[in-house]
N, C-alpha and C positions, 0 to 999 in steps of 0.2 A: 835565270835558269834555276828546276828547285832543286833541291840538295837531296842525292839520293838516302835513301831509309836502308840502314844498315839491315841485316836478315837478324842480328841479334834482336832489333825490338820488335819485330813482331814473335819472334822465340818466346822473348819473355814477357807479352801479353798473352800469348796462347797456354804456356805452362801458369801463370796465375790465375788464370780467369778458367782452366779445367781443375786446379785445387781450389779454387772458392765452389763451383758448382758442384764437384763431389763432395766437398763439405757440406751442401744444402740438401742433397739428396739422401747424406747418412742422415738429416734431423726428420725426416719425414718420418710421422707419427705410424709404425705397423700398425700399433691398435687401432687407429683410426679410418687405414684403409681396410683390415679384417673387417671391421665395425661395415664397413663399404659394400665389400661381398659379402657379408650375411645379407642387408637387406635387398641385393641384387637376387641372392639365391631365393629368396621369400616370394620375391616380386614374382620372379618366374615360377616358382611354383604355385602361384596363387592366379598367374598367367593376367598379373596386371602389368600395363603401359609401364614404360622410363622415358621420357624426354630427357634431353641434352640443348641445353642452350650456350651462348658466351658470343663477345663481339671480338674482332679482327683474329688475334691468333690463337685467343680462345674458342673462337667459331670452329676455327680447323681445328684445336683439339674435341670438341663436341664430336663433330661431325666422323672422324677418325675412330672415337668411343665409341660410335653408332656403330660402326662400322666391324669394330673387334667384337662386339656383342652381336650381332645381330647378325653377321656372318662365320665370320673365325670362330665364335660361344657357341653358334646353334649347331653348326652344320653337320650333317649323320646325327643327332640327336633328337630323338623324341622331345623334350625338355627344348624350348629354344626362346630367347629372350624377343618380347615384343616392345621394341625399344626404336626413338625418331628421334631423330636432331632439329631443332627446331630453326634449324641457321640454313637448311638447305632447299626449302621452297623459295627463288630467290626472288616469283614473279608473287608471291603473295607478301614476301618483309617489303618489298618494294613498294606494293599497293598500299599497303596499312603506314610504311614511313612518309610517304606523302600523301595520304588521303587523311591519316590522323595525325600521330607524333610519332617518333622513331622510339621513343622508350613504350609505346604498344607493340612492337614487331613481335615478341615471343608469348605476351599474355595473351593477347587477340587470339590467336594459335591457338592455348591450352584450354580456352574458355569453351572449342569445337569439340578439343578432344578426350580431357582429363575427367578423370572419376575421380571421387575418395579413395583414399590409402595410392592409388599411383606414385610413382618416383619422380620429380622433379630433380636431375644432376645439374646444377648453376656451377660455369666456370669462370671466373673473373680477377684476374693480377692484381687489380685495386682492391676487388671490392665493394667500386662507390659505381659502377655502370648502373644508371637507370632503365635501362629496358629489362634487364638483368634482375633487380632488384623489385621492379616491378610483377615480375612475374612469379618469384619467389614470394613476395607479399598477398598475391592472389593464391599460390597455392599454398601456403600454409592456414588464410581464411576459409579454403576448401576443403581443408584436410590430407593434404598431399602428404607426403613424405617428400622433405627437401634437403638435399645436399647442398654445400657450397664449399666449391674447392678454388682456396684464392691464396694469396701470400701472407706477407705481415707488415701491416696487424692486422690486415684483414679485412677493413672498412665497414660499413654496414650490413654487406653479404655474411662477411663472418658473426655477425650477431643476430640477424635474421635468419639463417639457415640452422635449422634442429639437427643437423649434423654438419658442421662445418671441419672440413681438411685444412688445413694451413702448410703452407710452403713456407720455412725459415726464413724470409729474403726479402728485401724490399725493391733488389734489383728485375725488370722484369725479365731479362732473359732468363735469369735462374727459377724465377718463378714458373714463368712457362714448360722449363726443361724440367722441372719437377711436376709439374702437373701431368706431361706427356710420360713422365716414370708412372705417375700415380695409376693412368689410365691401362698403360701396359703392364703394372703389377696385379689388377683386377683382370684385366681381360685374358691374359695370360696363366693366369691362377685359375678360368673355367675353361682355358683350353688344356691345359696340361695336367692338372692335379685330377679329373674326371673320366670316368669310363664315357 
């Protein structure tokens, strides 16, 4: 028979593990994400593309960013962001991870659709995901403008990407909870701060 679990430890898993993650959320760089919405505001005024990429929980934050931009950002506005997640055609990452390698699922994509100066946003808790990194390496050979929003230290996302965000943390949950802060301090910043 197992031994029941007092309600005190899961108490004090849930009050430790919410003061470490608001501890990761106060170290997130504002310059870094202002630096974020200027080039989103540029983008759209210049009325170039943003992709959104990232694998497993970063996909659904990609694809959620599409989502804040490109509905919640635009909607009643003349000004509206032309921004695609590249995690959500799910019959073509399919084609391309089995007819080529799974680290072409996102390049394959940009090489149909990207121009110069477009925005390339790369999400990844590591860092080191090759599909990821892959596609960020083709758009910077292009000319892209590349974000990568990853934890720490960062991995090679963070040193490959011309504008890298960093989440304090090497735990992924709080990685993640910061990145979904990062997406809603940007997406929420063109809904509310704008006529």
């Amino acid at each position: 028979m197992s031994e029941k679990v007092s309600q005190d430890q899961p108490l004090d898993y849930l009050k430790s593990y919410k003061e470490k993650s608001l501890g990761v959320m106060q170290r997130i760089s504002e310059e870094a994400v202002a630096r974020l919405i200027s080039l989103l505001a540029d983008a759209r005024k210049a009325n170039r593309q943003i992709f959104l990429c990232g694998n497993g929980g970063s996909a659904s934050t990609a694809s959620h960013f599409a989502n804040d931009l490109g509905k919640g950002a635009s909607w009643n506005r003349d000004d509206r962001f032309r921004v695609l997640a590249l995690t959500d055609n799910v019959s073509w990452i399919t084609a391309l991870a089995n007819d080529t390698d799974y680290s072409q699922i996102f390049v394959e994509q940009l090489k149909n659709y990207a121009s110069p100066d477009d925005v390339l946003i790369a999400f990844s808790g590591s860092g080191n995901s090759p599909n990821v990194l892959e596609a960020v390496q083709w758009a910077n050979e292009s000319s892209l403008v590349t974000v990568g929003v990853t934890g720490r230290p960062g991995g090679k996302l963070g040193e490959m990407a011309r504008y890298p965000i960093f989440v304090e943390s090497s735990h992924m949950g709080h990685i993640e909870e910061g990145h979904f802060l990062i997406q809603h301090l940007v997406g929420y910043y063109f809904m509310e701060t704008e006529e």
